[in-house]
N, C-alpha and C positions, 0 to 999 in steps of 0.2 A: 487707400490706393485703388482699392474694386471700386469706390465712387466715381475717381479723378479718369479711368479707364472707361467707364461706359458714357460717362461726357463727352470722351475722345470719339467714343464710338459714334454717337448722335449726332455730333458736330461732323465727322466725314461723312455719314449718312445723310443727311442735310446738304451738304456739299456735291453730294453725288448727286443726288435729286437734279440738282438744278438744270443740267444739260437737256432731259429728260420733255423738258419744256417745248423743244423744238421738235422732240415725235410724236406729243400726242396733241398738241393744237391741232393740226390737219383733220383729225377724228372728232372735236369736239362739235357737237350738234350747236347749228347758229339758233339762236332766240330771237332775232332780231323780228323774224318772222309771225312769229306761234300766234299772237295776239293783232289780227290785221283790222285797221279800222274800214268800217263799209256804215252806208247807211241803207235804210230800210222806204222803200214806196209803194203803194200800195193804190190798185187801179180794182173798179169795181167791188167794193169793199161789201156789198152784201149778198154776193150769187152763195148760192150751198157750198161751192165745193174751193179747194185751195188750188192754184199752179202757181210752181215758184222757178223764179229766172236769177241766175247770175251770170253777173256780168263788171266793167268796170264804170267810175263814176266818170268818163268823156264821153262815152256811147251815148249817141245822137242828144247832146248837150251844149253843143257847140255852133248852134243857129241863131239867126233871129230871135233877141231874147221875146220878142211882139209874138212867133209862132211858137214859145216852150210850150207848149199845153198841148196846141195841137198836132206838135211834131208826138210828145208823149201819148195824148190818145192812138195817134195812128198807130202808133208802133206799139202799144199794149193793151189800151184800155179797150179801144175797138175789138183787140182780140177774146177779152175779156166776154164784152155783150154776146158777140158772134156765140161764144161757148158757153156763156154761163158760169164763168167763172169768176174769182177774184186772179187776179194775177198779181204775184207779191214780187217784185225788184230789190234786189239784195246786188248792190253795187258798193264797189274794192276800190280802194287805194291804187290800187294794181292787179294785174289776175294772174303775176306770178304768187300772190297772195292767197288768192281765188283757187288757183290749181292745188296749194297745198291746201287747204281748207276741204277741198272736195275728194282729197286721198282723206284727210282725218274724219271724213265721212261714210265714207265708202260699203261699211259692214251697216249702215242704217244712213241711207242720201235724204237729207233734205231739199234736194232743189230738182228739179225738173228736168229742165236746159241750159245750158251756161253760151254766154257767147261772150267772144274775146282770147280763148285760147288761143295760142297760135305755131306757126309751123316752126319755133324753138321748144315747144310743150308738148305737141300731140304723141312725139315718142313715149314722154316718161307717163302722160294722162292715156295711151293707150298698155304701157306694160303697168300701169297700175291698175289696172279694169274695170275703171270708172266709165267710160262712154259704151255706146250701143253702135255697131255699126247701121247706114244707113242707106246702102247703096240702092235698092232695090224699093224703098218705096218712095224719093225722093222724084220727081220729075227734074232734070239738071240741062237738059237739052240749052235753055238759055245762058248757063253757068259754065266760064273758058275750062276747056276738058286740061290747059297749061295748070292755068290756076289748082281745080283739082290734084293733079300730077303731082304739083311742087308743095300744096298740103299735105296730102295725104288721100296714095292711089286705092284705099281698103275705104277711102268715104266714113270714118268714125267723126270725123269733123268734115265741116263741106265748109266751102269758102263765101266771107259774108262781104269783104271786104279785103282791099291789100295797098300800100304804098310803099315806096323804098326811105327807108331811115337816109335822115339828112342833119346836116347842122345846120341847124337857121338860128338867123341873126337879127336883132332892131337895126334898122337902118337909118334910126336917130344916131346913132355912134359907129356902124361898121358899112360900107357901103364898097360896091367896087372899084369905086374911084378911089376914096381914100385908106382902103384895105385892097389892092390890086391881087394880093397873094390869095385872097379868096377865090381867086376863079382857078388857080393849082393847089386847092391847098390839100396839105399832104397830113398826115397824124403825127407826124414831127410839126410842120410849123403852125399845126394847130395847139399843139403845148407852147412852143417857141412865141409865137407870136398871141395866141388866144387865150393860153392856160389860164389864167387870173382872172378871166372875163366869162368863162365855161360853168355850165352847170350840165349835169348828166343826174343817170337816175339809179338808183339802187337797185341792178338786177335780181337780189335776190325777193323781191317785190314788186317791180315794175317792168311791166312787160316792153318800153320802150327802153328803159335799161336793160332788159335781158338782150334784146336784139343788137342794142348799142356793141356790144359785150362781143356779141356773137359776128357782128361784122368786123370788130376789129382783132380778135383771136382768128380768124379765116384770114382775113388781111395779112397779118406776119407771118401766120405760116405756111400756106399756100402762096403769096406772089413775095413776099418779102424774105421768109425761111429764115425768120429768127424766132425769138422767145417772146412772145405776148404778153410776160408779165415785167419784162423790159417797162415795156409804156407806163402802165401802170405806178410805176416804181417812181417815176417822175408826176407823175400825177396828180397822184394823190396828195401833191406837196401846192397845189396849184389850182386844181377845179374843187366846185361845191357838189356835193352827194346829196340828193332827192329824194322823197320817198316815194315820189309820185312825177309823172310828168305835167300834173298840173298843178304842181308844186312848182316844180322848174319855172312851168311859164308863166306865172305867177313872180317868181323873182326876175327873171328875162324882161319881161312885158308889163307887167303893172307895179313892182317897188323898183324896177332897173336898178339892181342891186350889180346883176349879169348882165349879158350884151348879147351873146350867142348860148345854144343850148341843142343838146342830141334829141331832133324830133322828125318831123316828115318831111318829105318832099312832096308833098300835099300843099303846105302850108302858106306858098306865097298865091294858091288860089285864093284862100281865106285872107288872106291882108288884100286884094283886089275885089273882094267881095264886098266887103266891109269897108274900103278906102283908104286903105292903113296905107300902101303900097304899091304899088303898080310897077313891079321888078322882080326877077327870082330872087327873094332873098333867101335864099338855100343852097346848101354846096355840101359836092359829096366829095369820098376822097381820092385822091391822082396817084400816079405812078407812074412819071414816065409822060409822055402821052396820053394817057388812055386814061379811061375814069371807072370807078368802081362802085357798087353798091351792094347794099343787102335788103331783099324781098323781105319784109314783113306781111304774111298773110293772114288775117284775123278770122277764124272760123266756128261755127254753131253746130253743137252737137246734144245729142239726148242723154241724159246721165243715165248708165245702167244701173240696175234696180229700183226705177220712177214706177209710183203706183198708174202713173198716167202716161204711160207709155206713147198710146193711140196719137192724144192731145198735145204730145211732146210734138212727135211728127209733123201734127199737122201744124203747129207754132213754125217748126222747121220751114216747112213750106213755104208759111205767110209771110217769114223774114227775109226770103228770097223771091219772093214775090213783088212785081214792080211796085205797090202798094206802100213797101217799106221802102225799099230799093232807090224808088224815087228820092227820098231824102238822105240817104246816106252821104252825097255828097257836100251838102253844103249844111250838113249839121254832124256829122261825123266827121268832113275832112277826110276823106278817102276815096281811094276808085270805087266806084261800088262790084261787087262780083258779075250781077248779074249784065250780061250786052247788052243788052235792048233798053239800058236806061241811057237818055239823050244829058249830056255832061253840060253845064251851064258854062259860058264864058269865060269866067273864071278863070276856068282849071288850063286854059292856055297859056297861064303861070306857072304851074306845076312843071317838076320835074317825071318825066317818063323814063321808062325803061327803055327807049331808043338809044342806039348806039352806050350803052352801059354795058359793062363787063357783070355780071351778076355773081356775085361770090356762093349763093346758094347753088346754084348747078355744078361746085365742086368738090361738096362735101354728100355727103346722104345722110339719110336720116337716123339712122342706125349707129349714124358717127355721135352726131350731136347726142341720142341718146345715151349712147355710153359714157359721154363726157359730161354730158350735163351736170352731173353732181359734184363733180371732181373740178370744172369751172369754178362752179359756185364758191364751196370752198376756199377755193385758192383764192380767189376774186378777194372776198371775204378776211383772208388772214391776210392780205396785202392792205387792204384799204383799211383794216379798222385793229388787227391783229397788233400792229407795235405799238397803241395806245395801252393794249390793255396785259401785256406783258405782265406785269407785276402783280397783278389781280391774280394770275393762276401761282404766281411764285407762292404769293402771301399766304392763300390758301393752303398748297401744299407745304409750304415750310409748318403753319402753327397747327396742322395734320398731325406732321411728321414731329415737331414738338411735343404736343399733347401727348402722343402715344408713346415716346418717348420718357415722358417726364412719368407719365403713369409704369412702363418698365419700369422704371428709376425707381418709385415708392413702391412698388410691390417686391422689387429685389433686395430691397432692404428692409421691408417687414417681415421677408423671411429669413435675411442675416441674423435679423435683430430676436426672432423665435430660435431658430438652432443656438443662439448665442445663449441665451434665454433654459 
């Protein structure tokens, strides 16, 4: 009878558990992250001494494959000779990848300077006290004092680069004419009508998925004042997840697997550069009238605790200096920070922040800070969280068995001794 009794007991205990499920997902730390791939290059491989850069693997990649080498010299190896250094490139998947890699660094930094952070990151890379600030020995005079402002007014990042997140499309299958709804389109009829066709990217990795994220969580609740994970919830039933945005583009643009994809409004400079296109093929999102976007600002900063503090700086400098600056547009695909660089043709493709409603001017930064983490998550247990439901069940049920069945023999090893 004491057996058939503590069966009963396990078996409700067990049962009880299970609810249990739905408060502590929210807590449980993602892995998805921990292990991010990057690869390794390496410029001037025999000077004495080391400086190391991270950064992501499109950073000035995306030129003239005839100029890679010496778009790569200019922008490292030149800096290399100049100092006497080897400069080592340690380039991410994504530099939300990046960013956690250099908090798990933090109490001993391997890297130098990172560039790629950006102004969905600089809150939680400055409350984790990885960067230096920089205001005071930077010359910025030719750097928009806007730009600065909407980075970051304390200068721990400075702006290298910036363009507004867009969905662009192949204009082998979606075009204005035959997709009309493209030039209102909204994040309803971009499910409705696009979903199946959509690739986006893995915020909690990809810094053009974090901002994707970040424009459409401002979007519903700032102009639309609903629930942001509404969207999602449809979503996820519909688009493909990225780990990378040149992942995405990659299935968009060379397997056309997809047809549209969350990337820049940079981008139909580069399809007119190259020939692809001579159209905006990019579209932000509507409301109404009026059209909206979200600022990506991409910025370069020194890691605090660099044995090379001085050298950091002066890298600082050089990447802001028209030297580098000159090429950011047409191998980066972006505004470049700096004025005084003259904009190729091109870019009279691109979509501008003219007449755009800017969603970042009504949030601060201190917001996204505090949410940042709690996005993620949520982000996270929506997209991938009901696949794996059962995982944490099974776990904890043959937990709660195990320990269970071991009461169970020890309870009756000592029935069976008193009896004894």
């Amino acid at each position: 009878m004491k057996g058939k009794n503590l069966l009963s007991f396990l078996v409700i205990l067990l049962t009880s558990f299970l609810p249990i499920y739905g408060i502590i997902t929210p807590v449980i730390p993602s892995t998805r992250s921990i292990s991010p791939s990057f690869k390794t290059f390496v410029f001037n491989p025999n000077a004495d001494n080391d400086f190391v850069i991270y950064t992501h693997d499109s950073f000035m990649a995306w030129g003239d494959s005839d100029d890679y080498d010496s778009v790569m010299n200019q922008t490292f190896y030149n800096f290399g000779l100049l100092h006497d250094v080897t400069v080592t490139v340690q380039v991410f998947s994504g530099m939300v990848a990046a960013l956690n890699v250099l908090i798990s660094q933090k109490n001993a930094p391997r890297a130098d300077v990172v560039i790629g952070l950006d102004n969905t990151m600089v809150g939680r890379a400055k409350s984790e006290d990885i960067l230096l600030p920089l205001a005071s020995e930077i010359n910025l005079e030719n750097i928009s004092s806007d730009l600065i402002a909407a980075l970051d007014p304390e200068n721990y990042l400075l702006p290298i680069d910036y363009s507004l997140i867009a969905l662009v499309f192949d204009t082998e299958y979606i075009t204005n004419v035959t997709h009309p709804e493209i030039t209102t389109l909204n994040f309803t009829s971009l499910l409705s009508t696009f979903g199946g066709d959509l690739a986006l990217q893995d915020p909690t990795q990809s810094a053009t998925g974090l901002n994707f994220l970040l424009y459409q969580i401002i979007f519903y609740e700032e102009i639309l004042g609903k629930d942001w994970q509404d969207w999602w919830q449809v979503a996820r039933e519909l688009v493909s997840i990225d780990k990378s945005w040149s992942d995405s583009w990659d299935r968009v643009f060379s397997t056309k697997e997809k047809h549209i994809m969350a990337s820049y409004a940079t981008d139909p400079a580069y399809n007119s550069f190259f020939g692809y296109s001579n159209e905006k093929n990019a579209a932000l999102i509507h409301n109404n009238t009026d059209e909206y976007g979200w600022l990506q600002i991409e910025g370069i900063g020194v890691i605090n605790g660099t044995s090379n503090e001085t050298l950091a700086k002066e890298y600082v400098k050089y990447a802001l200096s028209l030297e580098v600056q000159n090429l950011t547009a047409t191998n980066n695909w972006m505004f470049p920070a700096n004025t005084q660089v003259a904009l190729p043709t091109c870019y009279d493709y691109a979509i501008t922040t003219d007449d755009v409603i800017i969603l970042n001017n009504m949030v601060s930064s201190d917001y996204i800070n505090a949410n940042y983490q709690s996005w993620l998550n949520t982000w996270e247990r929506l997209i991938y969280g009901s696949s794996l439901w059962w995982a944490w069940v099974l776990i904890a049920s043959a937990i709660i068995l195990i320990g269970g069945i071991t009461v169970y023999f020890i309870y009756r090893r000592k029935t069976k001794i008193d009896v004894e």
